[in-house]
N, C-alpha and C positions, 0 to 999 in steps of 0.2 A: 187619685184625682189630680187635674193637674190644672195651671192657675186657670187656664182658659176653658176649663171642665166646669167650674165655680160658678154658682149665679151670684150675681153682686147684690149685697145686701142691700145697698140705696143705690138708686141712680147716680151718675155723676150730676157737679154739680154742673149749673150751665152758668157760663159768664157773659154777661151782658154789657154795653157801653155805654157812654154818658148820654150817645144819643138817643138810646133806647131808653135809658133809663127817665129823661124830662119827657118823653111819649105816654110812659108806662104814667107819671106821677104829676103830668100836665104843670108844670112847670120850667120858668127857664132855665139855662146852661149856669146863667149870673146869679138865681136865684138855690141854685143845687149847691154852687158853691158856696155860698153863705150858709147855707142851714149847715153844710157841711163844719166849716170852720166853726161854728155855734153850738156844734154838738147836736144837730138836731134832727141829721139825717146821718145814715151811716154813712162811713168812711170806706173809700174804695178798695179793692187790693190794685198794690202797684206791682206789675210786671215789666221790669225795663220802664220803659217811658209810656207803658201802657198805664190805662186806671181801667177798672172789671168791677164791676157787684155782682157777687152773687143772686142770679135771679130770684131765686125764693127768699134771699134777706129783704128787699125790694118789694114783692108781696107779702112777707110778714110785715112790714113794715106801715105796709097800703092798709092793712088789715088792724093795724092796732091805733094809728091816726084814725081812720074811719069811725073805730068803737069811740074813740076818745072824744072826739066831735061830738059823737051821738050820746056820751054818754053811758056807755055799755057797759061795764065791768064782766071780764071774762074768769 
């Protein structure tokens, strides 16, 4: 079998921008940064002078704020 014979175990991941990312979590650019520096959203991967989140850390993310709001325990 050869590498390209293989099914890939998970998807790759997909990497998203800052601007998708205040789209995705309705807030602003100013306010990303801060929760960032505060520890309160994750922290980007840096590429060169890029910044990326992983899209699905992003929706886990969306997803465990939402429970916490409401209350949820998962």
């Amino acid at each position: 079998m050869t590498p390209t014979d293989r099914p890939l175990t998970s998807p790759p991941s997909v990497l998203i921008d800052e601007k998708a990312v205040v789209a995705m979590v309705l807030i602003s650019g100013k306010t990303l940064k801060r929760r960032i520096r505060e520890g309160k959203f994750p922290a980007p991967i840096v590429i060169g002078h890029l910044k990326r989140w992983p899209r699905a850390v992003i929706e886990n993310w969306i997803v465990t704020e939402a429970s916490r709001a409401a209350g949820v325990k998962w």
